[in-house]
N, C-alpha and C positions, 0 to 999 in steps of 0.2 A: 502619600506624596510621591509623584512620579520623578522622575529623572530625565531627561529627555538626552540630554548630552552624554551620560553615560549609558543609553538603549542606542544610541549611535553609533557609539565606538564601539559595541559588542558587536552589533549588527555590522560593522564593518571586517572588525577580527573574524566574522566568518566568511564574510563573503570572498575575504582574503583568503581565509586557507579552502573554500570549496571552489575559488576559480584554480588553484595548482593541479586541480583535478583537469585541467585542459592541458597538460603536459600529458597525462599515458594516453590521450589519443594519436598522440601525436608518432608513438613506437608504433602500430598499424598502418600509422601516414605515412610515414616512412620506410617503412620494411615491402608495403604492396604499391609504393609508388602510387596513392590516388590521388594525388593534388591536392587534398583535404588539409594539408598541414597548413596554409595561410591562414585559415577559417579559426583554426583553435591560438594562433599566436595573436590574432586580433582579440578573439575572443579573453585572452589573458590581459591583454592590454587593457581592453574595458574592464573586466572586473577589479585589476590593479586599483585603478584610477578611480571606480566608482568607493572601494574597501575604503583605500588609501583617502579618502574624501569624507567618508564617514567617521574615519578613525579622526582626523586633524580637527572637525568638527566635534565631537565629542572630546572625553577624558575620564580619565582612569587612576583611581589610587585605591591604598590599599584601605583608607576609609570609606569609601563607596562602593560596598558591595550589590549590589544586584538587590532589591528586594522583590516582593511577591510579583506588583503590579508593573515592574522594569523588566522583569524576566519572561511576565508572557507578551509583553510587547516585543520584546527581542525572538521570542521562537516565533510571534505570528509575521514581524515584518520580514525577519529573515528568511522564511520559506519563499512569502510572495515575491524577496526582491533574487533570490537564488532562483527561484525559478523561472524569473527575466532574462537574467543573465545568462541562465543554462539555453536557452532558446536562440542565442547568439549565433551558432555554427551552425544550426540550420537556417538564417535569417543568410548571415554570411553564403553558405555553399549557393542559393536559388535553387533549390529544390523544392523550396516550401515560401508562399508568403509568409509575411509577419504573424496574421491572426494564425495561420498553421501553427505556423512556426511557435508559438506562446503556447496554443494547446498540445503541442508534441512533448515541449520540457513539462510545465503541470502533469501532463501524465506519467512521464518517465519520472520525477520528483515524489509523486504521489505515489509511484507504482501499480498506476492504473493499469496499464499497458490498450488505452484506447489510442488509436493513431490515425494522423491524419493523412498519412505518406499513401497513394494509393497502390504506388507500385515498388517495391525494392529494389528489384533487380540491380537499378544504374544507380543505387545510392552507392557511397563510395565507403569502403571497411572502415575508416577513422570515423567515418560520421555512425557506422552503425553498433561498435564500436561504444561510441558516447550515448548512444541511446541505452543499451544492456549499462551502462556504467551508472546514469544516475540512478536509475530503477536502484542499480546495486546501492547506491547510497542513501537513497531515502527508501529503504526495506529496513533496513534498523533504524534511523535517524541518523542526520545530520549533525543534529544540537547532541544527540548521545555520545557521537562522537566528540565533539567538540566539550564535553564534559569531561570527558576521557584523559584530555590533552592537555587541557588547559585549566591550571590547579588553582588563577587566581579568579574562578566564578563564586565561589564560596558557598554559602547558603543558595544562593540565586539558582546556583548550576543546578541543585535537589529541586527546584519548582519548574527549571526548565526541562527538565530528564524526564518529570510524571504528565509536564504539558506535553511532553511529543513521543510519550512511550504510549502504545494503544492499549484500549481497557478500562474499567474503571478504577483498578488499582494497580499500582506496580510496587512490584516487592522488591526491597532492597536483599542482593546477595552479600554483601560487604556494610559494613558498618559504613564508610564514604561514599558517598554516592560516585565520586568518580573510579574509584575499585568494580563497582559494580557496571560502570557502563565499560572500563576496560575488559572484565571477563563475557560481557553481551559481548560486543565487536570481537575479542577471541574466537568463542563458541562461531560466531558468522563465518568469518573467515576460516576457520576449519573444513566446516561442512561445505562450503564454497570450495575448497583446493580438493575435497575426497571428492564432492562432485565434478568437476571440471577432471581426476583422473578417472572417473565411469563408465565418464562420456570419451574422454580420449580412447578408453581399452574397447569402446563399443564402436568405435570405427570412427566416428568425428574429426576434422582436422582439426588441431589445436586451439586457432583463431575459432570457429565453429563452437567448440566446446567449453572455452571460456564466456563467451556470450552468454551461450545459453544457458550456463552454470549460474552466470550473475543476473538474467531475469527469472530463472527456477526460484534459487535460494530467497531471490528478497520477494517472493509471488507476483510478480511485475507482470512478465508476458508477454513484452516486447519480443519480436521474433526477426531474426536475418533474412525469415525467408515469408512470402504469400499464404504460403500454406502450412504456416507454424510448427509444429508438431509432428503432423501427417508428413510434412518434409521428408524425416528420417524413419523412413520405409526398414523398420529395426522396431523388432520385439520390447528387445534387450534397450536399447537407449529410449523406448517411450516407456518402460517401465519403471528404467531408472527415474526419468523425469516426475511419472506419476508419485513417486516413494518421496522424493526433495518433496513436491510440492505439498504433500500431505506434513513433512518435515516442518516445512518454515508457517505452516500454519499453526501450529505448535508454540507456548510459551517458550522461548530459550531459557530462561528459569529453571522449568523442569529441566532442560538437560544437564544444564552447572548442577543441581542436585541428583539426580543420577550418577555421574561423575563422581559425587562423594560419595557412593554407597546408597544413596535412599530410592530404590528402583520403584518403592510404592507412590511415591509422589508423581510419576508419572505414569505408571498403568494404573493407579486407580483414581487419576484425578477427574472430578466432574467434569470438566473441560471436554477433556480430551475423549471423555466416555458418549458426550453426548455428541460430539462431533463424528466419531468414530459410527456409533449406532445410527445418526442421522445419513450420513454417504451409504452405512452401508443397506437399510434402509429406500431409499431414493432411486438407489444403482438397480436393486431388485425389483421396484413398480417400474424403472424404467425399460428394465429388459425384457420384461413380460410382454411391455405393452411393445417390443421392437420384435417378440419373437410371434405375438399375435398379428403383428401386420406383415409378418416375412419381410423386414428389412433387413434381418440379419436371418443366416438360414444355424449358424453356428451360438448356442449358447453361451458358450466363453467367448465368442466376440462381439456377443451383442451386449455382457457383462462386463468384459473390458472395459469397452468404449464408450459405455452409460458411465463406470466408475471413474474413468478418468476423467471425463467432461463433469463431472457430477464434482470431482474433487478440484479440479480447475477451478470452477465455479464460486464454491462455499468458500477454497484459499486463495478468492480474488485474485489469482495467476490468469485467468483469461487465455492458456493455452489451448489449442484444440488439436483433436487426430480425426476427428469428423465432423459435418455441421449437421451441429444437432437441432438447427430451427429449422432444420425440414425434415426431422424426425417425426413419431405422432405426435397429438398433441398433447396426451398425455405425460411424455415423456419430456416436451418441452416445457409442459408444466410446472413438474417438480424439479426438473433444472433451475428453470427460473425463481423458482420460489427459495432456492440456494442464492439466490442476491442480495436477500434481507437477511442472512446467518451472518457468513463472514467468517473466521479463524476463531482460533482463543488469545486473550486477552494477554498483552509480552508479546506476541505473535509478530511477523512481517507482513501479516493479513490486514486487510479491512475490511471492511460492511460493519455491524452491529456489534459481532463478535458472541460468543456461546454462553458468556459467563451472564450476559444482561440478559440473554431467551432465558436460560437456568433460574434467575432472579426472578426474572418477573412469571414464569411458570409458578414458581413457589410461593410470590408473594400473592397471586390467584388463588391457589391454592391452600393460604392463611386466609383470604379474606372470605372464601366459602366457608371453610370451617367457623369463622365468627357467625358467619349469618347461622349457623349449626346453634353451637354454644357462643351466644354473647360474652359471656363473662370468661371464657377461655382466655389466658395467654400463649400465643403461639409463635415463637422465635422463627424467623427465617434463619435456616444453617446452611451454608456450603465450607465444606472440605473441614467440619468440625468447629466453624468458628460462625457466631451467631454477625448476621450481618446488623449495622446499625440503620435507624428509620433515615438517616440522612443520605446513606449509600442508595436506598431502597429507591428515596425519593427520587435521587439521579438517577438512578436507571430508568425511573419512569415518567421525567423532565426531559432526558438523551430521546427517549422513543417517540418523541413529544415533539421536540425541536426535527429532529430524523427524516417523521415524515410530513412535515409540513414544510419543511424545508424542499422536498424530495415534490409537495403537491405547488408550491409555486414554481419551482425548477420547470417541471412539464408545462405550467401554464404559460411561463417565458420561452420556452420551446415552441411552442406549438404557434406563440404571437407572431413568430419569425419567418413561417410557413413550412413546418414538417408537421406531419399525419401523430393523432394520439397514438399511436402504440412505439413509431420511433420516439417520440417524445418522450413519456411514461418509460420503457424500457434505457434510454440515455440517461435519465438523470437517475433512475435505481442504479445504472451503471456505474454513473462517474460518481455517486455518491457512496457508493459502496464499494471504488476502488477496483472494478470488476475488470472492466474493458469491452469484451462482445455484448451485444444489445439482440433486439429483437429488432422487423420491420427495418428500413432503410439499410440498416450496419450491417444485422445479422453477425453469426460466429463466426464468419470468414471475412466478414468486411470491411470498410477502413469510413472513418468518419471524414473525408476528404470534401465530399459532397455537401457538408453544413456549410451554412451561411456562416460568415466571421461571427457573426450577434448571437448564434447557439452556439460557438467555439469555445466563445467566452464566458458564455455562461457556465458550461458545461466544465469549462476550467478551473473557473473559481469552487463548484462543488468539490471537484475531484479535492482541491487542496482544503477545502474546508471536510469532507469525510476523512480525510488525512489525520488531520489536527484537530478533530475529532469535535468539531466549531468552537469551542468557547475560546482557544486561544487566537483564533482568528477573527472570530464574529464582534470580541470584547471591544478590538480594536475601531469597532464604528461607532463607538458608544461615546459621549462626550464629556461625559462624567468622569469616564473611565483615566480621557486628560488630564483633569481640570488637579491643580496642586493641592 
């Protein structure tokens, strides 16, 4: 039995506390004088009004806690309608029409980091700014957050935390689930202020190194400047960058258990080994194929710059220090083929994630052996603990849903009038949370050029690989309403 009145007032209590997030644009509005400040005071005004509208609509007591099917309607409506709202200040400044404007916040929500802005330069710091800031907020979650805070979600808050934490499992570090999403957002925020001081000691102006600390940390990708990365003409701050982004690909899990003494949970987690082996791997065929075609005359830079793009790539940050689609084709290859990985699962990453390639490797790998010995029993294990056939099944349901999802995305692409390979390369993109494409976009390019009708398409994936589809897709179902 649904609740419709109390999925309202949730859904309003967040929209409330994620529009207060249009007050710190407004310290940049004001300190570099860019006019930008009306944009984000309107912008608060609407989301007031829309919260405040949902909350009076609905109600709340402390007999009516959230159940299963209230709570994923509350994480899927609330992305969709935050992420309306967050499109506000670009809709306001006229830099961006609407349909821009819509797929600029989805991605910054999603922490795609695909954009539709073609040129930065004359955007104004408050507005750029809000772009590094939501990425920052939906790199951990939003609802995580909002679990964190607000104590009277109850049961509901645990079905909302695993709906919008990435993976196919999340492990509780605290016995309460709102303990646990306070030491996530801790751990984030940490590693955000050691990065943000990195980048300061590495030459960065402040304003500069905050940005780029909050699209690094949550793998987003949003950049201040045309030429991302490659901008900061510095060893030292693109290496910092490459070390965060490998960071936030990473469970934060493992590092609250590091922290308490258990260093083996994180050097020898599956995860992290086959992520690790997979870049470093990738980085090696690509530099071969950079040092056979003399693009690069230097092996450490032709290994760099395969590794960094390489680890870009797989932790969905979309950063670049060179465009690597006009690198060989080899090299562009297994770049590419880092768009169906994605991070580990806990992560700030998306695409697939490591732990379902790991599953479904192994469970291949059980079902040869059957065809071996019939009558064998053969447990799928990762990290010592035997996975169940219902886990198994979802991973191999997610792969299912993924790319079929991913084979009609391109076929609504391409109805619109873009070329198969921009097609095909945008929606592994926005489905995988990546950002740069192949064909049209390219590593350097900005999705500007789409017709509104691929904007939107291309938007609704980004937030459905987000939310990983079932808390979003559920919501079209009619059953799913019905009391």
């Amino acid at each position: 039995m649904i609740n419709p009145r109390l999925i309202a007032h949730l859904t309003g209590w967040i929209i409330l506390f994620t529009g207060l997030g249009f007050l710190l644009p407004l310290i940049p509005a004001y300190v570099y004088a860019d006019g930008s400040a009306l944009w984000f005071w309107e912008s608060l005004a609407v989301s007031t009004a829309l919260g405040a509208a949902l909350m009076a609509v609905g109600g709340l007591t402390s007999a009516h806690e959230p159940r299963y099917r209230d709570s994923l309607a509350v994480v899927g409506l609330s992305w969709f309608l935050i992420s309306l709202v967050g499109s506000l200040p670009f809709i306001f400044s006229g830099h961006l029409d609407v349909w821009s404007s819509i797929f600029e916040s989805f991605s910054g929500f999603s922490s795609t980091g695909a954009s539709a802005i073609e040129d930065l330069r004359p955007v104004p710091r408050g507005l750029l700014f809000w772009r590094s800031f939501i990425q920052w907020l939906g790199g951990m979650g939003i609802i995580v957050l909002m679990v964190a805070v607000l104590p009277f979600l109850g049961v509901g808050g645990q079905i909302m935390f695993k709906s919008e934490l990435s993976g196919p499992a999340s492990d509780k570090l605290r016995p309460r689930v709102a303990q646990t999403a306070k030491i996530l957002w801790g751990l984030y925020l940490v590693l955000t202020v050691v990065l943000v001081a990195l980048l300061s000691a590495g030459g960065l102006e402040f304003f500069e190194a905050v940005c780029q600390a909050l699209v690094t940390m949550s793998t987003g990708g949003f950049s201040n400047f045309n030429e991302s990365a490659a901008y900061h003409d510095s060893r030292f701050v693109q290496a910092v960058i490459l070390v965060f982004m490998f960071l936030g690909s990473i469970s934060f899990a493992l590092y609250w258990q590091l922290l308490s003494g258990n260093w083996r949970s994180l050097v020898l987690n599956g995860e992290v080994l086959f992520l690790s082996g997979l870049l470093l791997l990738i980085s090696l065929v690509s530099t071969a194929a950079l040092l056979h075609s003399d693009y690069y005359q230097s092996p450490f830079e032709a290994f760099f710059q395969s590794l960094f793009q390489a680890t870009s790539v797989a932790s969905t940050t979309g950063q670049f220090t060179a465009d690597w689609t006009g690198w060989p084709h080899l090299s562009q290859a297994v770049i590419f083929f880092l768009f169906f990985v994605g991070g580990c699962s806990g992560s700030t990453s998306g695409g697939v994630k490591c732990i379902r390639w790991l599953l479904l490797i192994k469970s291949i790998h059980r079902a040869c052996r059957r065809l071996i010995h019939p009558r064998g029993v053969f447990p799928v294990r990762l990290q010592g603990r035997n996975m169940s056939e219902q886990v198994l099944e979802g991973v191999w349901l997610f792969f299912l849903i993924y790319f079929l999802t991913m084979a009609v995305s391109t076929l609504a692409v391409t109805a619109v009038g873009l070329d198969l390979l921009t097609a095909f390369s945008a929606s592994a993109s926005a489905l995988g949370n990546v950002g740069p494409s192949l064909g049209l976009v390219g590593a350097t390019g900005s999705y500007a050029a789409f017709p509104p009708a691929a904007k939107v398409i291309l938007s609704l994936c980004m937030l459905m690989g987000r939310l990983e589809f079932y808390s979003f897709v559920v919501l079209f179902f009619p059953e799913f309403w019905r009391r």
